[in-house]
Biopython code that builds the backbone (N, CA, C, O; Angstrom):
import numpy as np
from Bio.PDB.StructureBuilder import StructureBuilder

atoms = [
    (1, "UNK", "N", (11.358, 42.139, -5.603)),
    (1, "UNK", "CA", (10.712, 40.851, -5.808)),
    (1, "UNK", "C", (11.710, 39.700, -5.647)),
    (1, "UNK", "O", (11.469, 38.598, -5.153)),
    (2, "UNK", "N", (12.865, 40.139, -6.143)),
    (2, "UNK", "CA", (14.178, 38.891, -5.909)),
    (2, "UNK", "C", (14.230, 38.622, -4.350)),
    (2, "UNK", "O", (14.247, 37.488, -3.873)),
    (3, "UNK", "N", (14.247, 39.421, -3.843)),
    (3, "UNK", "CA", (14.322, 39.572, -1.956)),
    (3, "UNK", "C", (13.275, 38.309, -1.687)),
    (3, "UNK", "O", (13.628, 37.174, -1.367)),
    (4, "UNK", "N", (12.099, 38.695, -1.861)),
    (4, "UNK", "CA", (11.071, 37.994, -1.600)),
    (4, "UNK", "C", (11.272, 36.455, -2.070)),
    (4, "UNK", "O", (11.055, 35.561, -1.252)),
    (5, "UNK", "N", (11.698, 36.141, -3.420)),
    (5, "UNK", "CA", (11.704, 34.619, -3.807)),
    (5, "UNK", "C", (13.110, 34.283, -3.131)),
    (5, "UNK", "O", (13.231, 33.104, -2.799)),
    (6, "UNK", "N", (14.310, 35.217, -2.844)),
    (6, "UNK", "CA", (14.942, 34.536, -2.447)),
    (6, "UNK", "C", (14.760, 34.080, -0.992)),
    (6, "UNK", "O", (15.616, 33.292, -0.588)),
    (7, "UNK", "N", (13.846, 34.420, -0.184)),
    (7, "UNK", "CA", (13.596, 34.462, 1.156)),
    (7, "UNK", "C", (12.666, 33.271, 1.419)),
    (7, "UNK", "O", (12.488, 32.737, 2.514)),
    (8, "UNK", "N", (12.052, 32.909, 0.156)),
    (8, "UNK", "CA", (10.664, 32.009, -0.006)),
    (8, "UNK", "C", (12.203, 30.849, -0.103)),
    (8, "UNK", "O", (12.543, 30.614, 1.057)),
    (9, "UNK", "N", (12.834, 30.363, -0.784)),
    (9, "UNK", "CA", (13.743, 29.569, -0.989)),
    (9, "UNK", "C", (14.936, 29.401, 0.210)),
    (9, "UNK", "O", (15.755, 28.482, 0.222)),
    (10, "UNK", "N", (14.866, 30.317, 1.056)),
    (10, "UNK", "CA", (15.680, 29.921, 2.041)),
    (10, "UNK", "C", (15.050, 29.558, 3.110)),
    (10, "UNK", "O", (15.614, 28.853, 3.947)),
    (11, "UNK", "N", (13.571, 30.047, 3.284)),
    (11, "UNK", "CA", (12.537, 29.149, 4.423)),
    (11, "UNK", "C", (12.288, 27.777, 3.898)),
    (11, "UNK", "O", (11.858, 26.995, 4.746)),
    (12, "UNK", "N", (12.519, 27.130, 2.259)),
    (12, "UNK", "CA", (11.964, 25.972, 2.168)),
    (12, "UNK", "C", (13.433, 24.932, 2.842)),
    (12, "UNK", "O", (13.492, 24.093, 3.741)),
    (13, "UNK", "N", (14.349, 25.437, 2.000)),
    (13, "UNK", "CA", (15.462, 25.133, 2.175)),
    (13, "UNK", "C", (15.634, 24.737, 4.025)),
    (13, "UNK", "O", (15.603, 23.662, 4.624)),
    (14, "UNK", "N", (15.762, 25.730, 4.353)),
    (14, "UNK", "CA", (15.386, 25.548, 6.339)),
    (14, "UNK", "C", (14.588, 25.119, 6.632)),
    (14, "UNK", "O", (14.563, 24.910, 7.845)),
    (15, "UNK", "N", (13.383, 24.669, 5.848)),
    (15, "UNK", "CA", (12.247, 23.636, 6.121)),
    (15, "UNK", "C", (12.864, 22.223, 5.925)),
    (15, "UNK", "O", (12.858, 21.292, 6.732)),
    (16, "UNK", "N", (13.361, 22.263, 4.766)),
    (16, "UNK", "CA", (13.931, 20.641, 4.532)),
    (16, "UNK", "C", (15.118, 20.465, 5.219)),
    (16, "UNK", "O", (15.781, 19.436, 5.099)),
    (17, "UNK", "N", (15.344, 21.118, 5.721)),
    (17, "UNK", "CA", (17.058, 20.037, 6.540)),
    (17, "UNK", "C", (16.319, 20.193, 7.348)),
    (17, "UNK", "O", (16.515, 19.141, 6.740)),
    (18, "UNK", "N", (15.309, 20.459, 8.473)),
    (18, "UNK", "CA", (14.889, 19.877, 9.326)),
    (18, "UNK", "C", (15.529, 20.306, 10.555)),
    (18, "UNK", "O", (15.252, 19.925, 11.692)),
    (19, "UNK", "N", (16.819, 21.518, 10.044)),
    (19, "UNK", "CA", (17.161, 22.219, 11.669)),
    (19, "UNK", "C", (16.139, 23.198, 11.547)),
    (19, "UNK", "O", (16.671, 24.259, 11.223)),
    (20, "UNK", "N", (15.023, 23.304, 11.651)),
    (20, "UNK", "CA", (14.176, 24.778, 11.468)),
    (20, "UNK", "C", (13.719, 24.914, 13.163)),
    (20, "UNK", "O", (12.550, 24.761, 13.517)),
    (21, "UNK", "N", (14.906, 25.244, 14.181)),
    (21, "UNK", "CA", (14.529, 25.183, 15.682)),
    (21, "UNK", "C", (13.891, 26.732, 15.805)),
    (21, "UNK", "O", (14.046, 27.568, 14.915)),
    (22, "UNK", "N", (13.368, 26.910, 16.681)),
    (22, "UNK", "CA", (12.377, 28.327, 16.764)),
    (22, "UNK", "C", (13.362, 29.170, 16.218)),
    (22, "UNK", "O", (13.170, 29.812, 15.185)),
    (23, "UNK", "N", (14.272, 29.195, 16.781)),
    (23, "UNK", "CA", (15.766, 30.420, 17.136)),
    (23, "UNK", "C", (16.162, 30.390, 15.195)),
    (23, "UNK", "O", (16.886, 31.331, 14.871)),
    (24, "UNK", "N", (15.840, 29.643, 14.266)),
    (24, "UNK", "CA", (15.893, 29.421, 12.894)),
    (24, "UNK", "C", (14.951, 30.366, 12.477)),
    (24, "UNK", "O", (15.296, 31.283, 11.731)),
    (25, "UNK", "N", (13.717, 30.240, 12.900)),
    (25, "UNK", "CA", (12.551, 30.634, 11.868)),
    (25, "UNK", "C", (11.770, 32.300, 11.997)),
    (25, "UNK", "O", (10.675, 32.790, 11.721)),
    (26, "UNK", "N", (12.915, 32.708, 12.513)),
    (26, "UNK", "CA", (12.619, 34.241, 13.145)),
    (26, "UNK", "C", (12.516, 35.004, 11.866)),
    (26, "UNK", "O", (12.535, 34.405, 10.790)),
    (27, "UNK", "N", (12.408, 36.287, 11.941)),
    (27, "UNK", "CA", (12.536, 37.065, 11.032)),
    (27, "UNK", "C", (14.090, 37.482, 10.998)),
    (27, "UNK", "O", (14.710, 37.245, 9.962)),
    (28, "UNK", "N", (14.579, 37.936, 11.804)),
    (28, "UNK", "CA", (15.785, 38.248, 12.368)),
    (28, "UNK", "C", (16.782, 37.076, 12.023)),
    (28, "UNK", "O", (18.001, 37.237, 11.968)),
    (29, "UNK", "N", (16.159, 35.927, 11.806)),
    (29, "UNK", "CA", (17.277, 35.199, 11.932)),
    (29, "UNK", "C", (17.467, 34.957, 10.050)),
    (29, "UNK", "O", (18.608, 34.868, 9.595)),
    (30, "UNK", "N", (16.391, 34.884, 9.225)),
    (30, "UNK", "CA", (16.539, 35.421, 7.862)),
    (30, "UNK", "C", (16.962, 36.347, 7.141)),
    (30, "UNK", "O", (17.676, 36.245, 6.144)),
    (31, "UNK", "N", (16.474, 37.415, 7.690)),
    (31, "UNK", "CA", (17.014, 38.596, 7.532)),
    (31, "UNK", "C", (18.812, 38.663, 7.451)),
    (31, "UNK", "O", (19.583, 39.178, 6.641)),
    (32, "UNK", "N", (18.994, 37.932, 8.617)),
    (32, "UNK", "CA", (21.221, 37.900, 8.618)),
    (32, "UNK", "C", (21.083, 37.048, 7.657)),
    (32, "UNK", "O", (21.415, 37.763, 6.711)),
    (33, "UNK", "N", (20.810, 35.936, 7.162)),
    (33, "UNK", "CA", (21.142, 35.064, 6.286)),
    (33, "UNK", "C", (20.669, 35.884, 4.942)),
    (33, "UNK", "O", (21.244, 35.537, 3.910)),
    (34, "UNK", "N", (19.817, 36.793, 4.844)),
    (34, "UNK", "CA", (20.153, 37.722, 3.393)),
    (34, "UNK", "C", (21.210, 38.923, 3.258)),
    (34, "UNK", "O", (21.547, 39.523, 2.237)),
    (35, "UNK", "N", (21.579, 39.075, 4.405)),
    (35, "UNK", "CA", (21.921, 40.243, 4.400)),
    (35, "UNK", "C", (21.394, 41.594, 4.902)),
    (35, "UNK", "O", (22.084, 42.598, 5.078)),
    (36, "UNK", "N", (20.448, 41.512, 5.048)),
    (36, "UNK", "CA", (19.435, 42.788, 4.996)),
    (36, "UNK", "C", (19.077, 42.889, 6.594)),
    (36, "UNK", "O", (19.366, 42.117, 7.509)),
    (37, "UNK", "N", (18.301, 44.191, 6.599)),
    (37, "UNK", "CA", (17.717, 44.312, 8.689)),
    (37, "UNK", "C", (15.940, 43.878, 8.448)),
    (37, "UNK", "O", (15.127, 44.087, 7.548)),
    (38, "UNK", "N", (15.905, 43.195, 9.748)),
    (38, "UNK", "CA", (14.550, 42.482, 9.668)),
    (38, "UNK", "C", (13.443, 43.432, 8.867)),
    (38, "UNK", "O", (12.549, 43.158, 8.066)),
    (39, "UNK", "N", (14.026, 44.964, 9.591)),
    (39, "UNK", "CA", (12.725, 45.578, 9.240)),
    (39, "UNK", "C", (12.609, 45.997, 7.947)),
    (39, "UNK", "O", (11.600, 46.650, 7.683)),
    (40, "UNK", "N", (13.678, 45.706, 6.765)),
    (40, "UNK", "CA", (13.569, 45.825, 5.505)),
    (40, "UNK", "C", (12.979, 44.728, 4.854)),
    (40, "UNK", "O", (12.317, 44.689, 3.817)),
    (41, "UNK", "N", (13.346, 43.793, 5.677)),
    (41, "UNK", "CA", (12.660, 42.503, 4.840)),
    (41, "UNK", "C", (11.308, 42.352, 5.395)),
    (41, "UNK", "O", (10.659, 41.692, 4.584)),
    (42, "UNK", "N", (10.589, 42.668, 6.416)),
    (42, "UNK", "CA", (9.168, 42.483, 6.438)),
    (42, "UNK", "C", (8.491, 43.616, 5.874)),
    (42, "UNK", "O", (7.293, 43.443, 5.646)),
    (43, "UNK", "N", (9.210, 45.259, 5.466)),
    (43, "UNK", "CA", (8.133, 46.256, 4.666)),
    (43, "UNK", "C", (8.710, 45.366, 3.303)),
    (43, "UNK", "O", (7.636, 45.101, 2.764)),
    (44, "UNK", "N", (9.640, 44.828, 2.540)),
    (44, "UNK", "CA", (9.328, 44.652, 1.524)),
    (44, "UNK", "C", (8.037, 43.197, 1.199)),
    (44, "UNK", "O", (7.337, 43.109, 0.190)),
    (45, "UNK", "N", (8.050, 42.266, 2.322)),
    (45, "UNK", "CA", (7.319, 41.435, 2.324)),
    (45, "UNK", "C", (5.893, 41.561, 2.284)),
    (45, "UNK", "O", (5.149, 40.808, 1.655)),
    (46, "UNK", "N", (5.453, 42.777, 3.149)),
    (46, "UNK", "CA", (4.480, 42.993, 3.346)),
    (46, "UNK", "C", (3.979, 44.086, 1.856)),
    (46, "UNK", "O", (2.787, 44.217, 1.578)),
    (47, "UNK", "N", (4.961, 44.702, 1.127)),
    (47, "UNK", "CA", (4.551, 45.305, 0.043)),
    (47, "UNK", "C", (3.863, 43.965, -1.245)),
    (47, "UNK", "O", (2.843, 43.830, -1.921)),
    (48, "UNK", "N", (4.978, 43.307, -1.041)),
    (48, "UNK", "CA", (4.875, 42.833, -2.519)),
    (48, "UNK", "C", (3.806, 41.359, -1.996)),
    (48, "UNK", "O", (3.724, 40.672, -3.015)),
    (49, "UNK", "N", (3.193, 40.827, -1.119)),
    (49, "UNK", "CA", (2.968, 39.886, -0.171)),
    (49, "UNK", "C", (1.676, 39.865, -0.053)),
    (49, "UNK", "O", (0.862, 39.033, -0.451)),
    (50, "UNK", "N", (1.506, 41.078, 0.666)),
    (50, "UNK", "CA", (0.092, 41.578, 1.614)),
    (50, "UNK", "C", (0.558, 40.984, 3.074)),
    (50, "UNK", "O", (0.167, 41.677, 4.013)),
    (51, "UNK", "N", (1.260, 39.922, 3.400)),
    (51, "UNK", "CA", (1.619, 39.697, 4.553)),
    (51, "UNK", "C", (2.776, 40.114, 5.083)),
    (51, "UNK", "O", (3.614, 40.626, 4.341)),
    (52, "UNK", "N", (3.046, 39.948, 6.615)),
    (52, "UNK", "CA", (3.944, 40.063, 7.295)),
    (52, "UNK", "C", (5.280, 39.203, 6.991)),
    (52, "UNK", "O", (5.104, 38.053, 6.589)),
    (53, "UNK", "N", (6.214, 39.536, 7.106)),
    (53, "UNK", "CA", (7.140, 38.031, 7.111)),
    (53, "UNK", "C", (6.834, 36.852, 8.221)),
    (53, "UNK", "O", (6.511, 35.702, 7.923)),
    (54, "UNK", "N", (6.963, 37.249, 9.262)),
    (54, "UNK", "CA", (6.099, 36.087, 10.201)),
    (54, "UNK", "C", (5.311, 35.750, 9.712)),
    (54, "UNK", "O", (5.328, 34.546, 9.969)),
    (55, "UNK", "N", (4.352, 35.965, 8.990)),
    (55, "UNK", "CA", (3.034, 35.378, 8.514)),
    (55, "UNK", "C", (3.421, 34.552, 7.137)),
    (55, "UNK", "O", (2.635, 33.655, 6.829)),
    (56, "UNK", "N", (4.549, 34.772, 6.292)),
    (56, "UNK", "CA", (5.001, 34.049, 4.904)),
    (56, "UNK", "C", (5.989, 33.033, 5.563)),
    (56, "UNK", "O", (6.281, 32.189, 4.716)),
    (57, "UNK", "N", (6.416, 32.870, 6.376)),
    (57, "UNK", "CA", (7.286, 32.157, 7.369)),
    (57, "UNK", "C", (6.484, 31.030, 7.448)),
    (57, "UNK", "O", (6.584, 30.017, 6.756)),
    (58, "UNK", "N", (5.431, 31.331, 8.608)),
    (58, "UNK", "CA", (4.571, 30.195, 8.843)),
    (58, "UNK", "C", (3.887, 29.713, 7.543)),
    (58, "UNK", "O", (3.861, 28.483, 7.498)),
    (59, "UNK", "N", (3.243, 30.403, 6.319)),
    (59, "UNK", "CA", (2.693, 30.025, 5.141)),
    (59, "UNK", "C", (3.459, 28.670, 4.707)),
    (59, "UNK", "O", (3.063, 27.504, 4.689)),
    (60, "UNK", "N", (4.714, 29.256, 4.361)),
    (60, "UNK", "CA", (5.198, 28.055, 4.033)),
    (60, "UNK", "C", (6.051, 26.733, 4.563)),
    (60, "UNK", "O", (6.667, 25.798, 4.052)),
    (61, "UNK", "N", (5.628, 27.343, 6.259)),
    (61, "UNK", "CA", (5.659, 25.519, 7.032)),
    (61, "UNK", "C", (4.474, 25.143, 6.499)),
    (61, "UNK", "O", (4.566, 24.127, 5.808)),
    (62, "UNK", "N", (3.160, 25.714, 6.600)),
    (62, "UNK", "CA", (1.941, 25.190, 6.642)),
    (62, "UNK", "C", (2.381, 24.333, 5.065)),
    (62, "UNK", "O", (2.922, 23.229, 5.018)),
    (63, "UNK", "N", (2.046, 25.045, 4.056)),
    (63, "UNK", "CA", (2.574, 24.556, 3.290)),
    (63, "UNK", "C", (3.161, 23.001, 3.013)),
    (63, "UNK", "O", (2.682, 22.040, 2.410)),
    (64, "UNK", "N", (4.354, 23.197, 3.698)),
    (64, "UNK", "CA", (5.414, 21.999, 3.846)),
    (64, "UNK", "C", (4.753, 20.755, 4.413)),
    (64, "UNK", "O", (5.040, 19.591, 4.132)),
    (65, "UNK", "N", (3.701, 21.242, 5.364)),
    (65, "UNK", "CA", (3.323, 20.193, 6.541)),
    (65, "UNK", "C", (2.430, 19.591, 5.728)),
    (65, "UNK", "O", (2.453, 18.379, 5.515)),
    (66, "UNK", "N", (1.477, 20.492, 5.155)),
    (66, "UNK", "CA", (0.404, 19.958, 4.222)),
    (66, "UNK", "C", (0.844, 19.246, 3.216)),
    (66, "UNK", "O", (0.036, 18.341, 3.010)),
    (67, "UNK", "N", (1.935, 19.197, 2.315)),
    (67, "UNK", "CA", (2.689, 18.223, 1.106)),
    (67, "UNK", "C", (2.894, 17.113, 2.551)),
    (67, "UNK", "O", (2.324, 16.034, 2.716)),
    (68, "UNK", "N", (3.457, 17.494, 3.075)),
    (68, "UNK", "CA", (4.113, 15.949, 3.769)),
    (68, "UNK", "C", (2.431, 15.154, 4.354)),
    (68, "UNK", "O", (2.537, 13.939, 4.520)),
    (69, "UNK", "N", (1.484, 15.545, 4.549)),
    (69, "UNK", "CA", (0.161, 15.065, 5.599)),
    (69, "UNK", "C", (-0.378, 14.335, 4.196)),
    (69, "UNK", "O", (-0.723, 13.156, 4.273)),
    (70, "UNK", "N", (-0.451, 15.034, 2.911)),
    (70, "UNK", "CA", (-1.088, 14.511, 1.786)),
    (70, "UNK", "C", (-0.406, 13.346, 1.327)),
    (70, "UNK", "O", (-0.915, 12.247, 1.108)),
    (71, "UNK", "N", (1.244, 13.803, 1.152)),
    (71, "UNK", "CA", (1.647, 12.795, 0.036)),
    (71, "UNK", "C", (2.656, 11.864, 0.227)),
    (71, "UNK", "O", (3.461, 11.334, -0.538)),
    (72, "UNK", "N", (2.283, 11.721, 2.245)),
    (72, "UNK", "CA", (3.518, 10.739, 2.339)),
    (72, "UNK", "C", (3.002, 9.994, 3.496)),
    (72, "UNK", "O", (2.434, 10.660, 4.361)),
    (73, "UNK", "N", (3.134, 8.358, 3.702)),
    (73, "UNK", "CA", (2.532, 8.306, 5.276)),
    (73, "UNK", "C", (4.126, 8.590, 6.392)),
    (73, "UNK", "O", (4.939, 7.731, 6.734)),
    (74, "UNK", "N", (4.127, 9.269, 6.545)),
    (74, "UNK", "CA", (5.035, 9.533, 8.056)),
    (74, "UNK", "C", (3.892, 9.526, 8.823)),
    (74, "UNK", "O", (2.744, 9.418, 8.391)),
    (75, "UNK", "N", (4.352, 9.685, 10.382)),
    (75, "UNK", "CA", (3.476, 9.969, 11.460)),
    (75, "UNK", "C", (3.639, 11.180, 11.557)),
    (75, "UNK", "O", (4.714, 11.689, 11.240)),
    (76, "UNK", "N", (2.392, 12.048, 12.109)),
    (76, "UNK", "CA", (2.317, 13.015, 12.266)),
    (76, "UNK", "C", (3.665, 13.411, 13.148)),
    (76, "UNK", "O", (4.409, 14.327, 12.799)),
    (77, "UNK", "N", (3.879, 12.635, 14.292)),
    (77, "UNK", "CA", (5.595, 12.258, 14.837)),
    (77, "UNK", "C", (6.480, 13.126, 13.968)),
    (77, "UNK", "O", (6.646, 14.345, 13.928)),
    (78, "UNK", "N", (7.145, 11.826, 13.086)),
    (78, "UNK", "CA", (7.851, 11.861, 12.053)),
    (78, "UNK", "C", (7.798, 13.459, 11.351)),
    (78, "UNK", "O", (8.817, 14.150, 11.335)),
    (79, "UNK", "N", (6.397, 13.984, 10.739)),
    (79, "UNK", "CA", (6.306, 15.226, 10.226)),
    (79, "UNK", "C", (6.759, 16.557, 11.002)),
    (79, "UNK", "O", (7.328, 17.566, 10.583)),
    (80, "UNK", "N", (6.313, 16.208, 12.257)),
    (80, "UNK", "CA", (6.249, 17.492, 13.513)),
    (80, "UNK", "C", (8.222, 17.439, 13.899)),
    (80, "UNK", "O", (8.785, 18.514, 14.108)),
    (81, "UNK", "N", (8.781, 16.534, 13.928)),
    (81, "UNK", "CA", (9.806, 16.615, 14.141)),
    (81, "UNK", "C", (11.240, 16.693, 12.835)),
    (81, "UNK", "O", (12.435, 16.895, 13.051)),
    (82, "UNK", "N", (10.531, 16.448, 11.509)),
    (82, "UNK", "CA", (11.148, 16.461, 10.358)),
    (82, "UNK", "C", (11.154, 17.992, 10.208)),
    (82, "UNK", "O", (12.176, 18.600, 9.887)),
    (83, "UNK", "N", (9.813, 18.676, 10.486)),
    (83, "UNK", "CA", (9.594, 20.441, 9.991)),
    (83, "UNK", "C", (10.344, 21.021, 11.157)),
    (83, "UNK", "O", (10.116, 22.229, 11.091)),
    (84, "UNK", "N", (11.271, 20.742, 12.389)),
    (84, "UNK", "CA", (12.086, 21.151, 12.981)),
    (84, "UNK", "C", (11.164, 21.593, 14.255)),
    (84, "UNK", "O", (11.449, 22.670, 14.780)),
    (85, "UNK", "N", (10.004, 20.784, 14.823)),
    (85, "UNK", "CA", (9.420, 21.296, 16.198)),
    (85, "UNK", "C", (10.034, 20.219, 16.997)),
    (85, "UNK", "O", (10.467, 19.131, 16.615)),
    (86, "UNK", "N", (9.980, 20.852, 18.465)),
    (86, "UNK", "CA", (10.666, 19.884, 19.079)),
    (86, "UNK", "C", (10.120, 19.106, 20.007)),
    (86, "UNK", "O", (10.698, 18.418, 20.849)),
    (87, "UNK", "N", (8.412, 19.313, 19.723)),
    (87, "UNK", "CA", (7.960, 18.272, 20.195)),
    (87, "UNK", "C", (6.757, 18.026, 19.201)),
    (87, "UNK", "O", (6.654, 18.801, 18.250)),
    (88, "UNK", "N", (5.620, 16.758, 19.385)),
    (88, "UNK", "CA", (4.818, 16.747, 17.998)),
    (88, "UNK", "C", (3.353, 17.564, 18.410)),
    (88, "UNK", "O", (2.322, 17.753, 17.763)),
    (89, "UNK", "N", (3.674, 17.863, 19.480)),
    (89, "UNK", "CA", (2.336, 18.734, 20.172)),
    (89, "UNK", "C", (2.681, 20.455, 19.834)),
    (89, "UNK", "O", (1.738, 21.246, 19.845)),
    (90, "UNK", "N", (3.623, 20.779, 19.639)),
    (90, "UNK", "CA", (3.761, 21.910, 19.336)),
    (90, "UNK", "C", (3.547, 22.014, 17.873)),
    (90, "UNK", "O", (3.120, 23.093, 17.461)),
    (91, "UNK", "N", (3.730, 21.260, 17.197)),
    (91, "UNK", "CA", (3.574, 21.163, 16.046)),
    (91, "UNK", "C", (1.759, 21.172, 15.660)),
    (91, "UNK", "O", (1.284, 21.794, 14.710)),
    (92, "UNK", "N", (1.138, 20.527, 16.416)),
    (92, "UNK", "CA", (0.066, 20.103, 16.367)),
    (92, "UNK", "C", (-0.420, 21.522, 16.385)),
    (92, "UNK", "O", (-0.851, 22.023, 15.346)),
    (93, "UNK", "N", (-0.363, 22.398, 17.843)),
    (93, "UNK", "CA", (-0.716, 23.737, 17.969)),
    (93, "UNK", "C", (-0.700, 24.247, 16.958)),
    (93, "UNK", "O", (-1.729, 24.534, 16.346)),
    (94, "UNK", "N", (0.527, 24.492, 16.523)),
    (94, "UNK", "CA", (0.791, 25.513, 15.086)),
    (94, "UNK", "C", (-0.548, 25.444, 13.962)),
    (94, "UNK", "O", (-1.467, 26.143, 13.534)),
    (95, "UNK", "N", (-0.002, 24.210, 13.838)),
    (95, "UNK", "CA", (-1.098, 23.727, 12.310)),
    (95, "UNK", "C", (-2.312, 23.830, 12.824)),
    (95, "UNK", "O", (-3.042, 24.398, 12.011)),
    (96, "UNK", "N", (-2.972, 23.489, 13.981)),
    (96, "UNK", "CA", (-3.956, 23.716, 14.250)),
    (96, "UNK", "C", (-4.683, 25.205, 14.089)),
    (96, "UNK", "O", (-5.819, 25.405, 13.660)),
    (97, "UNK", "N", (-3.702, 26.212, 14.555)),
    (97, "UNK", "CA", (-3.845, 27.352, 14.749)),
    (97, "UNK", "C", (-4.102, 28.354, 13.650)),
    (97, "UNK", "O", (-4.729, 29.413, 13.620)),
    (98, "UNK", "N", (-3.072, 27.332, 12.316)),
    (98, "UNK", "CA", (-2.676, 27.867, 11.273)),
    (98, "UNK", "C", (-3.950, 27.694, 10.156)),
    (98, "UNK", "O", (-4.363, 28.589, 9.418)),
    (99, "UNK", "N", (-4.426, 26.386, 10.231)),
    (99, "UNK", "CA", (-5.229, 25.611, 9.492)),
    (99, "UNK", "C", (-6.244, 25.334, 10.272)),
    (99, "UNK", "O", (-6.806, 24.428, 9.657)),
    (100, "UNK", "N", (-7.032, 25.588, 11.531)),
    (100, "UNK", "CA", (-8.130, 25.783, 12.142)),
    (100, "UNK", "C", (-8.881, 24.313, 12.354)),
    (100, "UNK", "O", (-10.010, 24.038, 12.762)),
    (101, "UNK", "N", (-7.490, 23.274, 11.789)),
    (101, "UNK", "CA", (-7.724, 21.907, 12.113)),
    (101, "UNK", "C", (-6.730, 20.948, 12.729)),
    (101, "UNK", "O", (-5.581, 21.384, 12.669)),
    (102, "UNK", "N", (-6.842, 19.847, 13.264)),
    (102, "UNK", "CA", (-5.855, 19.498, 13.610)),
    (102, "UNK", "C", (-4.898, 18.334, 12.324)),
    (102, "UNK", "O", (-5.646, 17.668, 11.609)),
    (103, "UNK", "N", (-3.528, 18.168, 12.123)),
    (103, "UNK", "CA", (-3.207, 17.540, 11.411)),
    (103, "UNK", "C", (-3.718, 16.227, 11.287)),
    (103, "UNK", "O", (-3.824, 15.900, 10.105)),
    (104, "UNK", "N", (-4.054, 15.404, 12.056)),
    (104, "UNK", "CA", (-4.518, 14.112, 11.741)),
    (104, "UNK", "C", (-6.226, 13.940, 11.312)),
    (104, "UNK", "O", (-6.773, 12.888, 10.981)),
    (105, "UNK", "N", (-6.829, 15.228, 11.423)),
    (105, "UNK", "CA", (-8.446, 15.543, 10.971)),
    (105, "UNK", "C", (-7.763, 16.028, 9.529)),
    (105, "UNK", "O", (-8.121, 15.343, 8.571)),
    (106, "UNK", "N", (-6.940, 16.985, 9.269)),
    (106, "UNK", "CA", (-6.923, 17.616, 8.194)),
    (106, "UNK", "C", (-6.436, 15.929, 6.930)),
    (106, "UNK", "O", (-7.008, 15.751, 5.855)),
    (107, "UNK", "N", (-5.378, 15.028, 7.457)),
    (107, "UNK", "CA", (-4.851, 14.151, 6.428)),
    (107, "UNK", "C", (-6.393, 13.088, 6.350)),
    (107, "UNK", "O", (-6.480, 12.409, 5.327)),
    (108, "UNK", "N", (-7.215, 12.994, 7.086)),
    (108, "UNK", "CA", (-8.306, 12.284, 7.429)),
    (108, "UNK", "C", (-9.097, 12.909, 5.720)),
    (108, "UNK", "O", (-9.125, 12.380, 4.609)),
    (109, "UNK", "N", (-9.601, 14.126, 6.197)),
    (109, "UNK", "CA", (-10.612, 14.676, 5.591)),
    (109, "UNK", "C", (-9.888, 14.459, 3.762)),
    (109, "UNK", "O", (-10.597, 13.904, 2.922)),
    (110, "UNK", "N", (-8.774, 14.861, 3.467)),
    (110, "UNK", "CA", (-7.671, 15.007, 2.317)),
    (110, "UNK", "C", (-7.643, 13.342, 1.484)),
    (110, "UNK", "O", (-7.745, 13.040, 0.295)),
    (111, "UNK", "N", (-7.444, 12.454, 2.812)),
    (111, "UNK", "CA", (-7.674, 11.220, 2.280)),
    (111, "UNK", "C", (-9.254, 10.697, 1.663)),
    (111, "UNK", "O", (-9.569, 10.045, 0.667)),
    (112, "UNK", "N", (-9.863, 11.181, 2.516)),
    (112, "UNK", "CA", (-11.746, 11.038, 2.231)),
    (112, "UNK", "C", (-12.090, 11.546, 0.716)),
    (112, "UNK", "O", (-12.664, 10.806, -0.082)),
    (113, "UNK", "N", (-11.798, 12.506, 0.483)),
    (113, "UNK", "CA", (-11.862, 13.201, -0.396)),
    (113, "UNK", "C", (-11.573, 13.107, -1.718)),
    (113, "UNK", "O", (-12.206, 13.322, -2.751)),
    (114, "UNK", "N", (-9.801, 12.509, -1.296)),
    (114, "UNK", "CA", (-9.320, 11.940, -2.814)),
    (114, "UNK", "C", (-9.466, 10.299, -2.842)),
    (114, "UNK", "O", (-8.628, 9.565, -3.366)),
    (115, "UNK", "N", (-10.817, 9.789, -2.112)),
    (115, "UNK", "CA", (-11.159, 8.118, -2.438)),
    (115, "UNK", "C", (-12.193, 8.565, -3.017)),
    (115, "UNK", "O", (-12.448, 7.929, -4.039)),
    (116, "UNK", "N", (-12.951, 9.458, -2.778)),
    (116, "UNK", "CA", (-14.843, 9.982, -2.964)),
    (116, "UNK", "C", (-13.838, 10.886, -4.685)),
    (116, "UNK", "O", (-14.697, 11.122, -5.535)),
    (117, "UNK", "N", (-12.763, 11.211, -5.049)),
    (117, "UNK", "CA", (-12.721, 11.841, -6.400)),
    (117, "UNK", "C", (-12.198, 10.365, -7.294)),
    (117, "UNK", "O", (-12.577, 10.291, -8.463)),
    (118, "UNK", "N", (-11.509, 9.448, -6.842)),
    (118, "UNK", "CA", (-11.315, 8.630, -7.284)),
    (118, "UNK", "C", (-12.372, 7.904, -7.843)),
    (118, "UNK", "O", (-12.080, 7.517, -8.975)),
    (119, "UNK", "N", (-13.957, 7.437, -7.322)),
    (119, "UNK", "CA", (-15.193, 6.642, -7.534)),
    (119, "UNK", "C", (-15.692, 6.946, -8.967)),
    (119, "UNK", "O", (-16.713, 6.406, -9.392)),
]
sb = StructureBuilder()
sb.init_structure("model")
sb.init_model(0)
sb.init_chain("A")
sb.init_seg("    ")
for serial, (resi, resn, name, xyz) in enumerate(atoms, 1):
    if name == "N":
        sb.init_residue(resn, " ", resi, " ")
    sb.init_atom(name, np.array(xyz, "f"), 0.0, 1.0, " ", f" {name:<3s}", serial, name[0])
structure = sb.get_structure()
């Protein structure tokens, strides 16, 4: 379970400095930064998880992207290139893909929502 939170803390960590370039967010490339071989760290991920490590990887960009879309105005710009994509359309893909919406529908709908809980 330590494996796991420490792995959750080194994707946020590589989320916030903002070098998170593809060649960062691998499994492989976590895995050397614990110590361990990829394929130990995705059966323990996937034990204690239910997911893949690729799949807790992306969780908590989504994650990240979603705190930053809610609780800050950057441009989607600003966000897509702060979470380490290197362009804001790739970024867009992801979240889209991830969240089955696009980021500027998803901060749309988030904003709607918390004016209509505010009334």
């Amino acid at each position: 379970q330590s494996l796991v939170e420490e792995f959750r803390v080194l994707i946020r960590k590589n989320i916030m400095s903002g070098n998170g370039e593809n060649g960062n967010r691998t499994v492989k490339y976590f895995a050397s930064q614990l110590a361990t071989h990829p394929n130990h760290l995705n059966a323990v991920v996937k034990r204690l998880t239910k997911k893949t490590a690729i799949a807790f990887i992306h969780e908590q960009l989504v994650l990240e992207a979603k705190l930053l879309l809610n609780q800050t105005g950057l441009s989607i710009k600003e966000i897509a290139f702060g979470l380490g994509f290197n362009e804001p359309s790739h970024f867009n893909h992801f979240f889209r893909k991830q969240v089955h919406t696009t980021p500027i529908l998803y901060r749309k709908e988030k904003q709607l929502s918390f004016s209509n809980d505010s009334l």
